[in-house]
DRENVEX-561146 format. One line per field, with one value per residue: residue in three letters; x, y, z of N, C-alpha, C, O in turn. Coordinates in nm, 3 decimals. Atoms other than C-alpha are relative to their C-alpha. Layout:
REM DRENVEX-561146
code <- (Ala, ...)
n_X <- (X, ...)
n_Y <- (Y, ...)
n_Z <- (Z, ...)
ca_X <- (X, ...)
ca_Y <- (Y, ...)
ca_Z <- (Z, ...)
c_X <- (X, ...)
c_Y <- (Y, ...)
c_Z <- (Z, ...)
o_X <- (X, ...)
o_Y <- (Y, ...)
o_Z <- (Z, ...)
END
This chain:
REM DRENVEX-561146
code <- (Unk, Unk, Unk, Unk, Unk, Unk, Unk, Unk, Unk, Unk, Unk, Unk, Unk, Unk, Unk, Unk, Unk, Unk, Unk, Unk, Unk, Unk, Unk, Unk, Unk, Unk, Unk, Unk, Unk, Unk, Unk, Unk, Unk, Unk, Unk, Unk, Unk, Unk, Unk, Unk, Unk, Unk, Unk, Unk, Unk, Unk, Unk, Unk, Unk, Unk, Unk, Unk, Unk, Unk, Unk, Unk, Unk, Unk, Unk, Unk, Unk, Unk, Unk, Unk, Unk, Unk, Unk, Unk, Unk, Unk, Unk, Unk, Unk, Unk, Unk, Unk, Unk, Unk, Unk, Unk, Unk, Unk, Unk, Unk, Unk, Unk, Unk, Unk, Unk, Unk, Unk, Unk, Unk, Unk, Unk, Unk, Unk, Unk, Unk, Unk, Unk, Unk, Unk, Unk, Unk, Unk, Unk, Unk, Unk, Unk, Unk, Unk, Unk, Unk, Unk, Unk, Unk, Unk, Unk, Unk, Unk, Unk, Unk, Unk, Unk, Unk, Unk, Unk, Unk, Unk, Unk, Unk, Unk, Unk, Unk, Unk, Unk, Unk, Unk, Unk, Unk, Unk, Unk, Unk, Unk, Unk, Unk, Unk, Unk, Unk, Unk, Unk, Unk, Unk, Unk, Unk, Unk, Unk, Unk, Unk, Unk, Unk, Unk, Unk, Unk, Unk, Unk, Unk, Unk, Unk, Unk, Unk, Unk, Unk, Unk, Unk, Unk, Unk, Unk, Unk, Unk, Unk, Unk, Unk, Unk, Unk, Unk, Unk, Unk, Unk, Unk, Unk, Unk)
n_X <- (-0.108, -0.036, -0.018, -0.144, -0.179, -0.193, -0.161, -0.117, -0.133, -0.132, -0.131, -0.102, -0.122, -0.097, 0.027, 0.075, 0.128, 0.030, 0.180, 0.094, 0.009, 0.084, 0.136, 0.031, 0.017, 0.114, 0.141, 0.065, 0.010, 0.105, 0.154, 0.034, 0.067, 0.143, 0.032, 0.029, 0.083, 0.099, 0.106, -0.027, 0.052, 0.181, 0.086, 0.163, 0.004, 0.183, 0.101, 0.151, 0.030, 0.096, 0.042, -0.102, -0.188, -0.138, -0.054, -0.073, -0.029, -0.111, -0.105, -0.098, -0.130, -0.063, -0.088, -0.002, -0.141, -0.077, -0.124, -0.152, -0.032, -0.102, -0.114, -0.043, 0.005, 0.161, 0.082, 0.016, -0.092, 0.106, 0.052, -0.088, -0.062, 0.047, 0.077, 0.127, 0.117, 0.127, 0.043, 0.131, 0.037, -0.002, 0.013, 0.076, -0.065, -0.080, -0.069, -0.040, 0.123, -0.066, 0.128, -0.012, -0.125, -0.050, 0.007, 0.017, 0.058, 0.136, 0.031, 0.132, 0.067, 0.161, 0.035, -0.128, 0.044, -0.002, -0.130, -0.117, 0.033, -0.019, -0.168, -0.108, 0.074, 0.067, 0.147, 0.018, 0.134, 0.069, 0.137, 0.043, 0.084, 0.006, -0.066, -0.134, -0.080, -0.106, -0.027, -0.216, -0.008, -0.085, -0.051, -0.113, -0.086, -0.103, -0.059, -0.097, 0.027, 0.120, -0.017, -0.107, -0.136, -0.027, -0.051, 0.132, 0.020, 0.055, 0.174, 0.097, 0.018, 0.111, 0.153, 0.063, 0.037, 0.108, 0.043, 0.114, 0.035, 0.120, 0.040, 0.123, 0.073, 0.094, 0.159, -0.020, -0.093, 0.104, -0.080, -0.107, -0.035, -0.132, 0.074, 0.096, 0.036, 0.053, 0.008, -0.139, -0.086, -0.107, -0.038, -0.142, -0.089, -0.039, -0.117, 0.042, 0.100)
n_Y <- (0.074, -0.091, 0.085, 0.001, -0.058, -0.059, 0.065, -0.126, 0.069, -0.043, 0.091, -0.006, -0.075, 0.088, 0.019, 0.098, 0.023, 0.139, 0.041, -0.074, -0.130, 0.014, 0.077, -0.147, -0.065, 0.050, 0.011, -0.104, -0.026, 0.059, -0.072, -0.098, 0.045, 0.007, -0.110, -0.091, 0.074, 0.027, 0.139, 0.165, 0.100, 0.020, 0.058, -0.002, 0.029, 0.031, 0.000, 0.033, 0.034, 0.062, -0.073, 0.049, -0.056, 0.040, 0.055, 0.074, -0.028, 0.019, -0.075, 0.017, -0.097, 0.088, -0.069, 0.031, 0.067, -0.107, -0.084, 0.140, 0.032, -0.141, 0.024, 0.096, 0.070, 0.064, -0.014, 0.000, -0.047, -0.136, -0.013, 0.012, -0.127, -0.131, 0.010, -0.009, 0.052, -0.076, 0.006, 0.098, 0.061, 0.113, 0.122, 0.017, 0.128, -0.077, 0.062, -0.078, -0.026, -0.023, -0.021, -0.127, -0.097, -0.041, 0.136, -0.033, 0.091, -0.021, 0.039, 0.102, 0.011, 0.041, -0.040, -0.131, -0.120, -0.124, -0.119, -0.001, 0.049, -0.069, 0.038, -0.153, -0.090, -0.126, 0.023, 0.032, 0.027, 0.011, -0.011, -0.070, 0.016, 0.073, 0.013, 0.003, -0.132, 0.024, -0.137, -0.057, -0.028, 0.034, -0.105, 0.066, -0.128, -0.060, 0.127, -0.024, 0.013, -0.146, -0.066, 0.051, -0.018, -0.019, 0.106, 0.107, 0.159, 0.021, 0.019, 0.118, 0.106, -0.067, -0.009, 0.109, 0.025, 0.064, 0.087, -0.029, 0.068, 0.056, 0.061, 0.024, -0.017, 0.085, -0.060, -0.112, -0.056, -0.098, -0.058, 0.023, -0.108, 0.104, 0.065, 0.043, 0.132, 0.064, -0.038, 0.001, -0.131, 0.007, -0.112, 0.000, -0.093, -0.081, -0.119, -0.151, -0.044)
n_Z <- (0.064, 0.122, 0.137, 0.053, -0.164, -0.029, -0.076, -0.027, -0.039, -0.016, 0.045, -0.118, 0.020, 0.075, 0.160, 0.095, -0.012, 0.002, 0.057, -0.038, 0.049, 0.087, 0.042, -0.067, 0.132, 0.013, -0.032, 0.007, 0.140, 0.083, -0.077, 0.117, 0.083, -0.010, -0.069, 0.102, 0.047, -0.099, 0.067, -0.004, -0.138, -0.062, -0.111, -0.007, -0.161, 0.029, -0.110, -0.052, -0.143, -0.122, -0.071, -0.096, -0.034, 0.080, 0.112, 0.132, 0.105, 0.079, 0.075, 0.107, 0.025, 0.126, 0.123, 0.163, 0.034, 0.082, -0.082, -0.061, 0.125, 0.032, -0.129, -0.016, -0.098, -0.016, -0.089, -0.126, -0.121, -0.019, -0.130, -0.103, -0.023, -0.043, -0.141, 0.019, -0.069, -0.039, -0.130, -0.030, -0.165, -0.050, 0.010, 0.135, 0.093, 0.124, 0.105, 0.147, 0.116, 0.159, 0.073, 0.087, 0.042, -0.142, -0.061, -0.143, -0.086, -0.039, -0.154, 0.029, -0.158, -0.029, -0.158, -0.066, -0.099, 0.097, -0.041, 0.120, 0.126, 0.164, 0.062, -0.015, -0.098, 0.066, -0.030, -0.127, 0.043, -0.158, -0.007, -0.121, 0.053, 0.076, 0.131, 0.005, 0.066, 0.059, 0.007, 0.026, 0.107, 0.094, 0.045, 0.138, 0.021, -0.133, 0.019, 0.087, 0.110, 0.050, 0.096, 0.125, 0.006, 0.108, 0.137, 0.046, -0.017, -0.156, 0.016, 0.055, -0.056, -0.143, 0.066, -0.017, -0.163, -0.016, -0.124, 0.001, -0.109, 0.033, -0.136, 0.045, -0.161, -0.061, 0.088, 0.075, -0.035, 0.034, 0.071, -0.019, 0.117, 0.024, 0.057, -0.068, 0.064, -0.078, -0.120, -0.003, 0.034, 0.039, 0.023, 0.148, -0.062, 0.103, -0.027, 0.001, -0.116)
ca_X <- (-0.658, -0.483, -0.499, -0.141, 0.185, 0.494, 0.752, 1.045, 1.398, 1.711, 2.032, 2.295, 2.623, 2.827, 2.835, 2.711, 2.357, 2.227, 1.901, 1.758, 1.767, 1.697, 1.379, 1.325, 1.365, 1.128, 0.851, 0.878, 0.911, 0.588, 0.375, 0.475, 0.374, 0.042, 0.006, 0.009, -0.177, -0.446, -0.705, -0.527, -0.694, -1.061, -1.201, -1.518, -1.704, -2.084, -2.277, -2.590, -2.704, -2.910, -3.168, -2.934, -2.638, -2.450, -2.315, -2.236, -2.003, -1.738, -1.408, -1.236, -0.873, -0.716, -0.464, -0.465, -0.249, -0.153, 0.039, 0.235, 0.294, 0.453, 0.675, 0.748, 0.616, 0.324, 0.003, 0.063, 0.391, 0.227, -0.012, 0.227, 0.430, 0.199, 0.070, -0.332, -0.467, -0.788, -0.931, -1.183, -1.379, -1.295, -1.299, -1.364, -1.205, -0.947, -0.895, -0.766, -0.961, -0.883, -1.148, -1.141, -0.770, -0.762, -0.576, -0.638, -0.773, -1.154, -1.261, -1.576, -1.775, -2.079, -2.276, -1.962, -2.058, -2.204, -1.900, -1.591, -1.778, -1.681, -1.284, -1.185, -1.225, -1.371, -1.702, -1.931, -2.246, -2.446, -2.758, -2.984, -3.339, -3.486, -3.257, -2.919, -2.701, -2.421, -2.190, -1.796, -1.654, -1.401, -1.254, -1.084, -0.953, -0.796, -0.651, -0.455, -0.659, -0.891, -0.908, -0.726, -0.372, -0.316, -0.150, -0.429, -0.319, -0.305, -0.652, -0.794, -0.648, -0.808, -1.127, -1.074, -1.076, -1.290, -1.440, -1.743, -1.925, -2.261, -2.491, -2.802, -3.028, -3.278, -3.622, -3.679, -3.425, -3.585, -3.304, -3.018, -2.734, -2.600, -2.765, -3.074, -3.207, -3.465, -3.345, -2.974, -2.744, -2.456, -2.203, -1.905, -1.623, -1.545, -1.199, -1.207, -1.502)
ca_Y <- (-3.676, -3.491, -3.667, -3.559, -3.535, -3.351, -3.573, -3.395, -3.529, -3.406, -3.602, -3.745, -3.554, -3.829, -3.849, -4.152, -4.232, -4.494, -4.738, -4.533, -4.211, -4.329, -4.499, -4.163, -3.978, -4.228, -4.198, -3.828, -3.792, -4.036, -3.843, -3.528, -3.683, -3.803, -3.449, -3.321, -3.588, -3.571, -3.798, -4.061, -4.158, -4.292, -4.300, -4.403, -4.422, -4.639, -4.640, -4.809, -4.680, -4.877, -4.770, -4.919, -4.670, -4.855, -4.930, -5.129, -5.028, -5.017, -4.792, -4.798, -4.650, -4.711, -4.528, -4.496, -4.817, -4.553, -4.329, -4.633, -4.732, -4.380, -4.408, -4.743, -4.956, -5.203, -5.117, -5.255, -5.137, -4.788, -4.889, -4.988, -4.701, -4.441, -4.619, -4.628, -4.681, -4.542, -4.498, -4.833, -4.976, -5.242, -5.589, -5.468, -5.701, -5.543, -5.684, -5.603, -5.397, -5.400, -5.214, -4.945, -4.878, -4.871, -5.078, -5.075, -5.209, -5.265, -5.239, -5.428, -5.370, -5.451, -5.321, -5.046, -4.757, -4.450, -4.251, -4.429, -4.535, -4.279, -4.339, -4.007, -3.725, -3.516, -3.619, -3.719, -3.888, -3.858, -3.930, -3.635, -3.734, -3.974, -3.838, -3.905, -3.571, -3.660, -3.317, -3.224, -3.085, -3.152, -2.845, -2.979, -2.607, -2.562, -2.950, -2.768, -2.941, -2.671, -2.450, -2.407, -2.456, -2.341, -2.655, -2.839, -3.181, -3.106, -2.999, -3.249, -3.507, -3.277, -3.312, -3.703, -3.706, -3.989, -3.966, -3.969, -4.045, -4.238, -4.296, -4.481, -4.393, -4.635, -4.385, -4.128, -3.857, -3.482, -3.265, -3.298, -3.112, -3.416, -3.610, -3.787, -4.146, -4.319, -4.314, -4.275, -3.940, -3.929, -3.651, -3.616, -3.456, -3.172, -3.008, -2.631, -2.668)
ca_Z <- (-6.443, -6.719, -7.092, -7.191, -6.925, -7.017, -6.891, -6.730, -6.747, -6.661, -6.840, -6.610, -6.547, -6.744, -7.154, -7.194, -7.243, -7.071, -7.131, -6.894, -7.056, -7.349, -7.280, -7.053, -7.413, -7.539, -7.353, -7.344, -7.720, -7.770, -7.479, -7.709, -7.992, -7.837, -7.715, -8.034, -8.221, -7.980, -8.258, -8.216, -7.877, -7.749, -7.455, -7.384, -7.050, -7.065, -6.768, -6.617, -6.321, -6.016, -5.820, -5.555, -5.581, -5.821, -6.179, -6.438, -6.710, -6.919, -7.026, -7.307, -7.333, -7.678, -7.904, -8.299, -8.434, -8.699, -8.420, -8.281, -8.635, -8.730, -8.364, -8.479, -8.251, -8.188, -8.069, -7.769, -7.691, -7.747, -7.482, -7.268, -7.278, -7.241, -6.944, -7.079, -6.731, -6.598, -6.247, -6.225, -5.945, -5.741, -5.887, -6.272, -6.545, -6.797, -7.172, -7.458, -7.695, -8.083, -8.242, -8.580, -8.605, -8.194, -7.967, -7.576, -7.281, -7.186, -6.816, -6.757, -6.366, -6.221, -5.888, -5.840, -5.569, -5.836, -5.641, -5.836, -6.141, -6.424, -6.503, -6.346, -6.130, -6.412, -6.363, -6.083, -6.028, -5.700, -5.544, -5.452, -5.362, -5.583, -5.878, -6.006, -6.113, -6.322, -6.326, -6.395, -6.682, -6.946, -7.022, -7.396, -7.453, -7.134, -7.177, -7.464, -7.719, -7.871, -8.143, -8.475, -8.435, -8.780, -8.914, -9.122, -9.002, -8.649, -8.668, -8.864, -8.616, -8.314, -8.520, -8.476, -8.121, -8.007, -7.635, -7.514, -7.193, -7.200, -6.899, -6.924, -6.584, -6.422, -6.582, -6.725, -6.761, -6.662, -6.774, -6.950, -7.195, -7.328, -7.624, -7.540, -7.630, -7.452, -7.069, -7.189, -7.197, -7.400, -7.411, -7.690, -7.568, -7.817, -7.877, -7.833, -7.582)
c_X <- (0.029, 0.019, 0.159, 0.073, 0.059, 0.089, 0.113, 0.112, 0.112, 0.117, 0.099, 0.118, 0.062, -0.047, -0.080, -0.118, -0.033, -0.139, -0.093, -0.090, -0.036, -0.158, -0.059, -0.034, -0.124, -0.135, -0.034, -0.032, -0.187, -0.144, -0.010, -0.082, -0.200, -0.081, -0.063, -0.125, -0.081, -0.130, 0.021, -0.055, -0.138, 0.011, -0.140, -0.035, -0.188, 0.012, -0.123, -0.027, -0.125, -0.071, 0.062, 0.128, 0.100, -0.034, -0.005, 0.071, 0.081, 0.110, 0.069, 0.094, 0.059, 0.080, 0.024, 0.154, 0.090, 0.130, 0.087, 0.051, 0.125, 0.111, 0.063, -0.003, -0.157, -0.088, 0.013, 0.048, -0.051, -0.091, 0.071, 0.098, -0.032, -0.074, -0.188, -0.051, -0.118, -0.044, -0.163, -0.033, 0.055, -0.049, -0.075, 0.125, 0.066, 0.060, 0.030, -0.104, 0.059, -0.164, 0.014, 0.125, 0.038, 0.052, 0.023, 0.036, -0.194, -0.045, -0.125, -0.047, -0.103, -0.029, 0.162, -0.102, 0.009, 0.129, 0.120, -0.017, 0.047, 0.112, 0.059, -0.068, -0.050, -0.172, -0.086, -0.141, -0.048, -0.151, -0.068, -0.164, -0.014, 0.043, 0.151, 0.033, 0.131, 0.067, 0.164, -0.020, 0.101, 0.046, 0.117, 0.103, 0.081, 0.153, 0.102, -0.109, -0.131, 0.033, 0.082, 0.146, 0.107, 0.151, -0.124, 0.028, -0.008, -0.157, -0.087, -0.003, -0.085, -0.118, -0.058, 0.001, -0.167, -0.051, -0.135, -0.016, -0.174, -0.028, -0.138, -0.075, -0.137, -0.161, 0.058, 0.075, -0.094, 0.074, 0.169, 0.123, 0.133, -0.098, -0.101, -0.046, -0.027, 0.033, 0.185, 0.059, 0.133, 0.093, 0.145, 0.073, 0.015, 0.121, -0.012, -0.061, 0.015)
c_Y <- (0.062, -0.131, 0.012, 0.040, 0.082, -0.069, 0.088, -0.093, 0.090, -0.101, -0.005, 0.072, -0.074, 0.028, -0.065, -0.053, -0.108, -0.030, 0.083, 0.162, 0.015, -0.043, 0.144, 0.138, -0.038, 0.028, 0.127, 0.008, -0.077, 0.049, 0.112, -0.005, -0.034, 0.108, 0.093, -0.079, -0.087, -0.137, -0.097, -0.056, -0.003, -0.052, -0.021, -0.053, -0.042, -0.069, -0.036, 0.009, -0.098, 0.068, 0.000, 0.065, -0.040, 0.022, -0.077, 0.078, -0.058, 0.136, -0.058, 0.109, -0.092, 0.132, -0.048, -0.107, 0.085, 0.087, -0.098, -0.030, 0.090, 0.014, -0.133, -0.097, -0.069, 0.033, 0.035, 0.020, 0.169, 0.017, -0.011, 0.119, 0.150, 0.011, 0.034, -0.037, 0.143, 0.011, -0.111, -0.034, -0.116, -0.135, -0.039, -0.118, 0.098, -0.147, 0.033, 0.054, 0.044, 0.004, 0.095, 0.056, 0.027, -0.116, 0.058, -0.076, 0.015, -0.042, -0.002, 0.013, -0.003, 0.051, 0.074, 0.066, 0.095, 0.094, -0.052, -0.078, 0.016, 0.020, 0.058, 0.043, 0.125, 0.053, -0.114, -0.050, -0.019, -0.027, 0.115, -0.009, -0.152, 0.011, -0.064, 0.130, -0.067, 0.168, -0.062, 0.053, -0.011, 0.106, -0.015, 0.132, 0.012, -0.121, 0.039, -0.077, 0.016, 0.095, -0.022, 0.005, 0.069, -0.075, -0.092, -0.159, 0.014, 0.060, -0.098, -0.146, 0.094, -0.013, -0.150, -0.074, -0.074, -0.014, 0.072, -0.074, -0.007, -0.023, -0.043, -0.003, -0.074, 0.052, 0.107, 0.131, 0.155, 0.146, -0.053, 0.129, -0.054, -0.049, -0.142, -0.112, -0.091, 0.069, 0.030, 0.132, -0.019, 0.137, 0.010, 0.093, 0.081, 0.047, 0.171, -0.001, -0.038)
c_Z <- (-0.135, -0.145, -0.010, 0.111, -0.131, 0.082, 0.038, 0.019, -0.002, -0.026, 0.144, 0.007, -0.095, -0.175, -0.058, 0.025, 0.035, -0.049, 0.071, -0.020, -0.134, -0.048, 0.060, -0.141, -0.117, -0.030, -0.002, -0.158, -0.063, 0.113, -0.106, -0.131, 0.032, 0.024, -0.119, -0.136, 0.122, -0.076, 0.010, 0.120, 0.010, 0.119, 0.008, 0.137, -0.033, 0.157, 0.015, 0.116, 0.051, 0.025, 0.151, 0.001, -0.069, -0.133, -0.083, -0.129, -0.067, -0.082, -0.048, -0.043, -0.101, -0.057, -0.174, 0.002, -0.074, 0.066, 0.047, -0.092, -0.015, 0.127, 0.009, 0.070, -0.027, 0.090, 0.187, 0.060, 0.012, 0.126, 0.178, 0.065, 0.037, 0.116, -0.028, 0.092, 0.077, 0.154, -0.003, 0.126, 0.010, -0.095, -0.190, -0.034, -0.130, -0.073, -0.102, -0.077, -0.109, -0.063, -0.130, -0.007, 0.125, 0.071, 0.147, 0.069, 0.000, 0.128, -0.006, 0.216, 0.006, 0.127, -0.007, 0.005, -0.144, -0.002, -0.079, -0.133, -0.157, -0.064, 0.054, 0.075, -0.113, 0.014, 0.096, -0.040, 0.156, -0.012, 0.054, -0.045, -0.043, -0.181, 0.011, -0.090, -0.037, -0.044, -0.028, -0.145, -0.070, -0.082, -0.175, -0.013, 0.087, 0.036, -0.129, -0.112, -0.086, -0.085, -0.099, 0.074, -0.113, -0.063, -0.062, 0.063, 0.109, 0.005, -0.028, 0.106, 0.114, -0.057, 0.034, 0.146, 0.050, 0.173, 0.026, 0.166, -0.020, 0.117, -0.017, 0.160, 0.018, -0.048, -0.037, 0.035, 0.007, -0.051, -0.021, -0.091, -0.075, -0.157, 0.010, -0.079, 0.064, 0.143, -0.010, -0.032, -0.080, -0.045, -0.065, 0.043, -0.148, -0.008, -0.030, 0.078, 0.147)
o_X <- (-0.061, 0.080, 0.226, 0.055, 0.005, 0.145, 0.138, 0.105, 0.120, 0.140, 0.115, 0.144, 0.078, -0.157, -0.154, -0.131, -0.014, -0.221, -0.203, -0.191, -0.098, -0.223, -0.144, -0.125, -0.193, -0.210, -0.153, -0.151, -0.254, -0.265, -0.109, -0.172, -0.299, -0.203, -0.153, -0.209, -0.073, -0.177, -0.057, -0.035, -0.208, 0.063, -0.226, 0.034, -0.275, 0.087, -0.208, -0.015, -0.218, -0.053, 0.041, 0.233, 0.215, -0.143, -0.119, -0.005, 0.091, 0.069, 0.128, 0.066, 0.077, 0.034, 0.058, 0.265, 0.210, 0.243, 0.210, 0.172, 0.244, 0.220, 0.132, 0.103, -0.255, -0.061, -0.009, 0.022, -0.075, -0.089, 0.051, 0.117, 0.035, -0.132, -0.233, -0.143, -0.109, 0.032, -0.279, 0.037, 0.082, -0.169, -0.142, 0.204, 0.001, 0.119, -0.037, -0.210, 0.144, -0.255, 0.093, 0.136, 0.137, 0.003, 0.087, 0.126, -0.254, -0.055, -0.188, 0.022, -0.176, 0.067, 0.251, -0.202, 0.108, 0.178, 0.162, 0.071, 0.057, 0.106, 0.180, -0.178, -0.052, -0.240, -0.041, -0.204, 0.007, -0.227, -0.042, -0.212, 0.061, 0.004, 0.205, -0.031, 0.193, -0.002, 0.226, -0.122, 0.184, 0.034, 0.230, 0.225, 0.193, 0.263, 0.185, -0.109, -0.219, 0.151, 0.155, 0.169, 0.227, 0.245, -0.183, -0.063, -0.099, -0.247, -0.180, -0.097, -0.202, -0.199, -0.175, -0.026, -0.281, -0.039, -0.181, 0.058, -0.244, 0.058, -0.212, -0.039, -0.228, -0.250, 0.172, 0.067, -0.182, 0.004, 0.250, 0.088, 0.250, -0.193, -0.046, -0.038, 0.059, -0.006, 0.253, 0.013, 0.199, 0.046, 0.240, 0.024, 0.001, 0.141, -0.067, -0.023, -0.068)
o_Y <- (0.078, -0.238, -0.087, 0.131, 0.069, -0.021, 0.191, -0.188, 0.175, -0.182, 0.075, 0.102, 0.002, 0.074, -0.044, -0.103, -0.205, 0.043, 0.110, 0.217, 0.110, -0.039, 0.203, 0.221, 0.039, 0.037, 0.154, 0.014, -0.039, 0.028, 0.126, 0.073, 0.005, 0.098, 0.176, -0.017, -0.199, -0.236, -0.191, -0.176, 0.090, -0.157, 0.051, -0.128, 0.031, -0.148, 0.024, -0.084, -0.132, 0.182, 0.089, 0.019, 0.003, 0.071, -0.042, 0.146, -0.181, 0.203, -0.158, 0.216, -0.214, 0.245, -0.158, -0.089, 0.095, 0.102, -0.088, -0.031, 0.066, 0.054, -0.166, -0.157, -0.030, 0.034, 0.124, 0.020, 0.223, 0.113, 0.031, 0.150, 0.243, 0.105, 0.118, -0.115, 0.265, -0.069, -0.069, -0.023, -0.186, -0.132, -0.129, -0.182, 0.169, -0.246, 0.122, -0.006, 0.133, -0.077, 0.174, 0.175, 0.099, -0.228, 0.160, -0.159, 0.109, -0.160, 0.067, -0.040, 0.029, 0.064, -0.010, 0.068, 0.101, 0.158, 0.031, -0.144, -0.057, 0.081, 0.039, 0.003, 0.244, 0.156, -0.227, -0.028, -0.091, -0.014, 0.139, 0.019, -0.242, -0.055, -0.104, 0.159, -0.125, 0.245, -0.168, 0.053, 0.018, 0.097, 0.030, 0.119, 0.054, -0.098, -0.047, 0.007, -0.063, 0.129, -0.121, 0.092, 0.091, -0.034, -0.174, -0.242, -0.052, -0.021, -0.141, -0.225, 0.064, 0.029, -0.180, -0.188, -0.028, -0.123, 0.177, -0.155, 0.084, -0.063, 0.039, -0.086, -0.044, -0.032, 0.153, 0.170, 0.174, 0.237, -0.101, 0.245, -0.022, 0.027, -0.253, -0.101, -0.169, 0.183, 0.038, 0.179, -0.106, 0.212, -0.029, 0.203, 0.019, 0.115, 0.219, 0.086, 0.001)
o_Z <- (-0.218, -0.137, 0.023, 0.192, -0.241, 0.181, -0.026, 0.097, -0.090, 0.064, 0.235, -0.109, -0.190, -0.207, -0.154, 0.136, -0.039, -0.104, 0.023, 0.025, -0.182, -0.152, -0.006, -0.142, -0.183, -0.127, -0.015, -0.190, -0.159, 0.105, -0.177, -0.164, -0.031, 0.022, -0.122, -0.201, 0.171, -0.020, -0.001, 0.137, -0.029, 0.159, -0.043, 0.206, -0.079, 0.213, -0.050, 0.196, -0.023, -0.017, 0.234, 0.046, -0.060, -0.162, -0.111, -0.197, -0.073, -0.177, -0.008, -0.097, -0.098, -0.042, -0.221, 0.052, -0.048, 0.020, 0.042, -0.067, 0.007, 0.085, 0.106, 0.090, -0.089, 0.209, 0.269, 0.181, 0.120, 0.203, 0.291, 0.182, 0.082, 0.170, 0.050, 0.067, 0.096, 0.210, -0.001, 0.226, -0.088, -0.123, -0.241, 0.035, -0.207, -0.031, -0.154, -0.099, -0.108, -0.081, -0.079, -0.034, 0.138, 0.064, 0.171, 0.055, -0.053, 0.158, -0.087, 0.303, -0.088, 0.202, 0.009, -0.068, -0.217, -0.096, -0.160, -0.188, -0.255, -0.171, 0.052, 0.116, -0.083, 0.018, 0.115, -0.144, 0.239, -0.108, 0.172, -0.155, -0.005, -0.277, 0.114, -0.192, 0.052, -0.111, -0.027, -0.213, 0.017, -0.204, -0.195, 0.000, 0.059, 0.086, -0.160, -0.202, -0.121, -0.075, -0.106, 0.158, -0.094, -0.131, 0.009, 0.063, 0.160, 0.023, 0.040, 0.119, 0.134, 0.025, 0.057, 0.185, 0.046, 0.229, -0.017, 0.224, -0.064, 0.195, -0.070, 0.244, -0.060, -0.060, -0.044, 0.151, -0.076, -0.096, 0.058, -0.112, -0.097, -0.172, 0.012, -0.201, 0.103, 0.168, 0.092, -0.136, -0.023, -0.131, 0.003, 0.067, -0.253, 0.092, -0.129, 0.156, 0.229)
END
């Protein structure tokens, strides 16, 4: 699932602009925007596996109030507009989340199958054995948002790029290349990496 679209529109033959082309102008103008002020967003993905094959977590998709602010708009039409949804399991619970300058949703599941647990198809979690392998990768550079750009502010917001994915596993963990704490992994998406 790609962080930023490119919207594509083509204007109608006629002159005059309708609502639809304008909101079409819109939404591309405020994906661009999010595209380029990549800091302004968090995700976060927390995980508890089972020894039973499942889950419990929670994702959190939010955008800086600041960027809706500067596009003129509230929070939540921000969320609304950029469409903040996630790939959850079956029968989670989505609610608002207003946390640090972010406003979202928060999806909330319990017992979900390990297979559509982690928000996305970036990353995977299987059983092999009596382990669990948690694998994919998050290519930020290749996602376009990596390295200097050489404007200082677009950097600095790529610097405040908040996501992370957390998984806390049933014992002890025997490798990982994530940051380690107790039986829990946690891995910080980076831009550039």
């Amino acid at each position: 699932r790609q962080l930023a679209r490119r919207p594509c529109y083509t204007p109608p033959d006629n002159s005059e602009e309708s609502s639809d082309m304008k909101k079409a102008i819109k939404v591309a103008a405020i994906a661009a925007m999010a595209f380029v002020l990549t800091g302004c967003m968090r995700m976060h993905v927390e995980l508890t596996l089972h020894e039973d094959n499942t889950a419990d977590g929670s994702i959190i998709m939010a955008f800086s109030d600041e960027l809706a602010e500067s596009l003129g708009m509230t929070p939540e039409e921000m969320m609304e507009t950029m469409g903040g949804d996630v790939d959850t399991p079956d029968g989670a619970t989505v609610e608002p989340y207003k946390q640090d300058g972010f406003t979202g949703t928060k999806s909330t599941f319990a017992s979900a199958p390990i297979e559509g647990a982690t928000g996305g198809p970036e990353m995977k979690i299987e059983r092999v054995g009596d382990e669990f392998v948690v694998s994919g990768e998050m290519d930020m550079a290749e996602q376009g948002m990596g390295g200097s750009t050489g404007d200082p502010t677009t950097d600095a917001m790529m610097e405040g790029l908040d996501m992370a994915f957390k998984v806390t596993f049933p014992g002890p963990v025997s490798s990982h290349n994530g940051k380690l704490e107790g039986n829990t992994v946690t891995w910080q998406m980076v831009p550039g990496e």
